[in-house]
N, C-alpha and C positions, 0 to 999 in steps of 0.2 A: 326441830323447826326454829327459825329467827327468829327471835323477839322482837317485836313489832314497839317496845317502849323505847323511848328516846332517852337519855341521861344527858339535859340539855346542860347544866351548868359542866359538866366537864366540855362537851362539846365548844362551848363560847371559848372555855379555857385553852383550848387548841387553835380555834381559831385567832384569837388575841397572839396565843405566840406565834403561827405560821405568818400574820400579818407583820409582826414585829421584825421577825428573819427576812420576808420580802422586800420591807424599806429598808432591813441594812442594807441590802441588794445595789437596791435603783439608788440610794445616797452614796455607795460608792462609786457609781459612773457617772454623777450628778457633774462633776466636777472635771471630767475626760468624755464628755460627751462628743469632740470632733474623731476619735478612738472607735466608737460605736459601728458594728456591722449593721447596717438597716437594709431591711429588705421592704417591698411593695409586696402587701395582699392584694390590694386593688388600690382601684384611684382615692387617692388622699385616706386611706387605711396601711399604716404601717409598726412594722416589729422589729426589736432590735433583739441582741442578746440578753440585756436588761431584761426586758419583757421575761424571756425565758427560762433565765435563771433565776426569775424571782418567782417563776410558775412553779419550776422544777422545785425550788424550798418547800413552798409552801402544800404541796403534792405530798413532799416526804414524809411532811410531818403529820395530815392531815390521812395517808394513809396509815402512820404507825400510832396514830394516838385515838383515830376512829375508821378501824378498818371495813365494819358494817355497813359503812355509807358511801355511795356513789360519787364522782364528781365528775363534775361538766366543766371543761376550765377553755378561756378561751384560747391560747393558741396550742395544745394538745389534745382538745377535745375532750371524750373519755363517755360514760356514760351512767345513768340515771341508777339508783337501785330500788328495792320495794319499800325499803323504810324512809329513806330520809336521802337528799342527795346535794350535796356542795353545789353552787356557782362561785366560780372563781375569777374572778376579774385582777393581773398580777399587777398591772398597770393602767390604772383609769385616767386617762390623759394623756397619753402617748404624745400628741403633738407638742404639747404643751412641755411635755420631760425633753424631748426631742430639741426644742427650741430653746430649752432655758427658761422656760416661763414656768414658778416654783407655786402651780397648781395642779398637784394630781393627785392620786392616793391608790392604797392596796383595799378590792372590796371583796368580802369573803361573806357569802350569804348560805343561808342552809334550808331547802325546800323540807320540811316533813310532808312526804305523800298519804294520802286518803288511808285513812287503816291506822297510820301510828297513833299510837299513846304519849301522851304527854305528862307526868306528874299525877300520875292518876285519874285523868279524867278519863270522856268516852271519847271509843276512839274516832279522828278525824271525818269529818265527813268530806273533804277535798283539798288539794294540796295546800299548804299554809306554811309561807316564810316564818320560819323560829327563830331564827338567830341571824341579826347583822352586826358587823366587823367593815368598819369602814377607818383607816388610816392614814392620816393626814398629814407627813413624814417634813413637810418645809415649815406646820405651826406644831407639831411635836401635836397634833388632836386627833384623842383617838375615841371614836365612837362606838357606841357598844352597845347591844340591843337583846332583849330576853321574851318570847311570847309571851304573855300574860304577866309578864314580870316589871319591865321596864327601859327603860332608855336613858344611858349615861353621856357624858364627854370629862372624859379625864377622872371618870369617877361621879362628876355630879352629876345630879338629875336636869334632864333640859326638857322644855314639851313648844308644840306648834305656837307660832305668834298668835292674836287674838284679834289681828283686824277683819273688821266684817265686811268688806267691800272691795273689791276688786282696782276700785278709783284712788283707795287709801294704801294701796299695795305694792312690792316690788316684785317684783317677779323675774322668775330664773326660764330660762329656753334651751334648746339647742339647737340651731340651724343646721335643713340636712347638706349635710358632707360629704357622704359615701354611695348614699344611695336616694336620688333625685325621684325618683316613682312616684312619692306621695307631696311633692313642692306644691302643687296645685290644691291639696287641701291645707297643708301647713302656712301656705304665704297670709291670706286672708285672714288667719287666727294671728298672725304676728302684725299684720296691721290694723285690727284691732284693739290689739293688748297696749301697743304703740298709743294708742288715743284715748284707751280709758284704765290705764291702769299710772301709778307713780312712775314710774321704772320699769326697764327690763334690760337684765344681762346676760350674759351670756360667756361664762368662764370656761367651758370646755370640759368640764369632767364630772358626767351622770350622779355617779355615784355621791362626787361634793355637793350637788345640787341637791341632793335629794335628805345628805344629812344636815344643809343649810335649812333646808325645810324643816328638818325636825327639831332644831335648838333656835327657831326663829329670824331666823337670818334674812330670809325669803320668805314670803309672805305664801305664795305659790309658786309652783314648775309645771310646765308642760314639755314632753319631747315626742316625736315620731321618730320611725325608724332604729332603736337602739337591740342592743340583744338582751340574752335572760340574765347576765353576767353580768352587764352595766347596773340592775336594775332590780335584783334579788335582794341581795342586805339593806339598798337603801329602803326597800317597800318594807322593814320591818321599824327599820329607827322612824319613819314617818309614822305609822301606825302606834307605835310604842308611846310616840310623844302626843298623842292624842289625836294624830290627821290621818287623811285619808290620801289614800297611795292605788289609782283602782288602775286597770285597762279601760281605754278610753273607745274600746269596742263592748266591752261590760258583757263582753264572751267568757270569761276566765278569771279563778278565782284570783291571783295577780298577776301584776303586767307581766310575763313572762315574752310577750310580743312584740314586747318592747315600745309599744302605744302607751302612755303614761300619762295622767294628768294627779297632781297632788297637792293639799293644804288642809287647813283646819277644814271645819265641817262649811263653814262659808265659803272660802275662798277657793275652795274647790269645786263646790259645786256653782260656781258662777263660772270657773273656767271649765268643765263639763259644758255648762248652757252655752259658752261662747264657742265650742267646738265644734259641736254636735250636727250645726246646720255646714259644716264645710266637708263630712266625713264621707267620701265613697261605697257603700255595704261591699263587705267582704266577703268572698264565698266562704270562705274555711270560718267567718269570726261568730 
């Protein structure tokens, strides 16, 4: 039978290297980007070879140095195992790599499923991000996250900003893009945030937004519409740095649905209360 314990620090250690292999990847087309084959998944969702061969790295490595574990990657797919299972995000910002705009990063998260053991405790009672890998390949920042253990960038320790109000706040978003469905709940929260919060930006890449929340950068994030791959490693660096990274349907133990709101213990739940009243009930949430 499988063992159900996880061996988290080799784990990050693989992680950290397949992340490091994928930005050599996308740094060397960085610079022959009108070279690139681009295809259309759908409207304003697209992949290059980039994308692929930074998947394909990071796959290699990720099978040969933790072969136990499942992985979900986004453009090869793949699927979940009993212990423990990858999301792989090869390329978070696509448009932004696409355009020349030197905002994206490699995100490599690790779900432990209900059941695994951790370092000796009991085991799981529902799925729980352990490990985020989130790299930052144009500021050379690489972030790095351990369950119970903690949350680096470049080594040092970082944790959530400490404003307590929403009005004293900057705030990160993501306008939807690809898939318009839920525009009708999302407009009204972004017109809000507009009126009572410092700031709100909006750079393009989940995954940055989510480890900007975690070394304080961002005060808060909210997103709709993303997948489990944008939004896997960063629910752990949030969590790690002392904030709160939930589903914004609070069906599920993390956003894996890609409904997302995150910040310290304040500024999160003030952007909770300002969503709450625009959300549609989901059959499935």
């Amino acid at each position: 039978m499988q063992s159900l314990r996880l061996p988290l620090s080799e784990c990050l250690d693989a992680a950290v290297t397949a992340a490091h292999a994928a930005a050599a990847i996308l740094q060397s087309y960085a610079n022959n980007r009108t070279e690139l084959v681009i295809d259309s998944k759908m409207r304003n969702d697209l992949v290059s070879q980039a994308d692929r061969e930074a998947e394909h790295a990071i796959i290699d490595i990720l099978l040969e140095r933790t072969p136990q574990l499942g992985i979900v990657a986004e453009e090869s797919g793949g699927k979940p195992s009993d212990i423990a299972t990858w999301y792989i995000d090869p390329l978070d910002g696509t448009t932004n790599f696409l355009h020349g705009i030197p905002h994206y990063a490699v995100s490599i998260g690790l779900i432990a499923h209900a059941g695994a053991k951790i370092s000796g405790h009991e085991p799981l009672e529902h799925d729980t991000p352990v490990i985020g890998v989130v790299y930052d390949p144009n500021r050379e920042e690489l972030f790095t996250a351990l369950h119970g253990v903690g949350v680096w960038l470049n080594g040092r320790r970082i944790q959530c900003s400490r404003a307590e109000k929403l009005e004293d706040s900057v705030v990160a978003t993501g306008f939807p893009f690809r898939d318009f469905s839920f525009a009708d709940e999302y407009m009204p929260t972004l017109h809000h945030a507009i009126k009572h919060t410092r700031g709100i930006r909006r750079q393009g890449a989940a995954a940055l937004d989510l480890a900007w929340v975690a070394c304080g950068r961002y005060d808060a994030y909210w997103e709709m519409g993303l997948a489990p791959w944008d939004v896997a490693a960063g629910t752990v660096l949030v969590r790690e740095a002392g904030g709160v990274c939930e589903d914004i349907f609070h069906s599920a133990p993390w956003p894996i649905g890609g409904y997302l709101y995150a910040g310290n213990a304040h500024t999160a739940a003030a952007l909770d209360a300002m969503i709450q009243p625009h959300m549609k009930p989901r059959q499935n949430a």
